[in-house]
C-alpha positions in Angstrom: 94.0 93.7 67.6 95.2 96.4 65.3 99.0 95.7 64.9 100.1 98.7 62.5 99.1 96.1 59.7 96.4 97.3 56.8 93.1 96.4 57.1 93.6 93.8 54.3 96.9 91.8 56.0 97.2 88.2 55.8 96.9 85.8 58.4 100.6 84.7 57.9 101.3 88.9 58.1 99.4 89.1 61.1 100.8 86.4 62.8 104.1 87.9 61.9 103.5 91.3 63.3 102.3 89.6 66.9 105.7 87.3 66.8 107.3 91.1 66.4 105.4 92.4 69.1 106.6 89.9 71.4 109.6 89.9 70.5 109.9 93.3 71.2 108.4 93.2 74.4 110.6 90.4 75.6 113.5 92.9 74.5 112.3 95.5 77.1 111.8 93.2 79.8 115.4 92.0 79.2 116.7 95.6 79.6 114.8 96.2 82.5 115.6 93.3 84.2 119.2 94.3 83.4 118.7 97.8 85.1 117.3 96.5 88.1 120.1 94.2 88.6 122.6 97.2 88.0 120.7 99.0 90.3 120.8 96.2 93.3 124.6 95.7 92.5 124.7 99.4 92.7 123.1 100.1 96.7 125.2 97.1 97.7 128.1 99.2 95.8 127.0 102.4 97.6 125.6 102.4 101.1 124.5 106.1 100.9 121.9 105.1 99.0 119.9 103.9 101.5 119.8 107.2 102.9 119.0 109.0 99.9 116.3 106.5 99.4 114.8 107.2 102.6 114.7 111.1 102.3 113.1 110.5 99.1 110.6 108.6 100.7 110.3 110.6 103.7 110.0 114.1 101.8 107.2 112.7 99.4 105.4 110.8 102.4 105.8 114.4 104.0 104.2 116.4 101.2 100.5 117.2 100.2 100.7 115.0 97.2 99.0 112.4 96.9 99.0 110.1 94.0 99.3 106.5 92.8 102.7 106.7 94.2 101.9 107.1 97.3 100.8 103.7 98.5 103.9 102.2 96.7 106.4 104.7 98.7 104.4 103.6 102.2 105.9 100.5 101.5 109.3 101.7 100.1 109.1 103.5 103.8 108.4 99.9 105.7 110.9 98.3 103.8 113.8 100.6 104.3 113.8 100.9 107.6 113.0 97.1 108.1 115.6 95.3 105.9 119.1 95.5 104.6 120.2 96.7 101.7 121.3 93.1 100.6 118.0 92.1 101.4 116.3 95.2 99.1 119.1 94.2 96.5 117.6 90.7 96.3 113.6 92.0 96.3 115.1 94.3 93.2 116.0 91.8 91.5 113.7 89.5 92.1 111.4 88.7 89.1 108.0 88.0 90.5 105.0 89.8 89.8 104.4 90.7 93.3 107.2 92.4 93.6 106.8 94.5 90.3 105.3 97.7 91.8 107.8 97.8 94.1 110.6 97.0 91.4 108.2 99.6 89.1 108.0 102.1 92.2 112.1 102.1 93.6 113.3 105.0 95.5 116.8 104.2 94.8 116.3 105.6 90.6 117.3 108.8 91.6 120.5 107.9 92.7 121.3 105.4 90.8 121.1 107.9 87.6 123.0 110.8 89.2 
C-alpha cells in the first residue's frame, strides 16, 4: 500500500503514515456520525421534513432515472410511509453497518442543508 511515502521509507515511516491514515479516517467517521445525529435531532425538530423527504423520494421513484440510488430510495419509500419520524431518527443514527446505505442514501439531506 502506497501511502504518499517514497519508495525508500522506513518501516517505522510506514507504520507512521498508516497510524495517520487511521487516524484520519476515524476523524471523518466522527463528523459524520455527528451530522447524522444533527440530522435525526433535526426531523424530530421539524416535522415537514417528512414530507419533503417523501416528494423527494416519490419524484425520483417517478422519473426515468435509474441508478445506484434507486434501490436505496425504494426503501427510503417503505420506510417513510411505514415508520415515525422518531423511529427514522433512531435508524439515522444508528451505527450499524446495515444500516449505512440507508444512513449513506437519506432523503432528509436536502432539507436538512436548506
Amino acid at each position: 500500500m502506497n501511502l504518499g511515502a517514497p519508495r525508500e521509507a522506513t518501516p517505522e515511516i510506514m507504520s507512521a503514515l498508516r497510524a495517520e491514515k487511521a487516524r484520519q479516517a476515524r476523524i471523518i467517521e466522527d463528523r459524520e456520525r455527528e451530522r447524522l445525529h444533527d440530522l435525526a435531532d433535526y426531523i424530530v425538530a421539524h416535522p415537514e421534513s417528512l414530507i419533503q423527504a417523501k416528494g423527494y423520494v416519490d419524484r425520483f421513484l417517478g422519473s426515468k432515472a435509474h441508478s445506484a440510488l434507486h434501490w436505496a430510495l425504494r426503501d427510503w419509500h417503505e420506510i417513510l410511509e411505514q415508520r415515525t419520524l422518531a423511529e427514522i431518527a433512531d435508524l439515522l443514527r444508528d451505527d450499524a453497518e446495515r444500516t449505512r446505505y440507508l444512513r449513506e442514501t437519506s432523503p432528509f439531506a436536502r432539507s436538512f442543508n436548506a
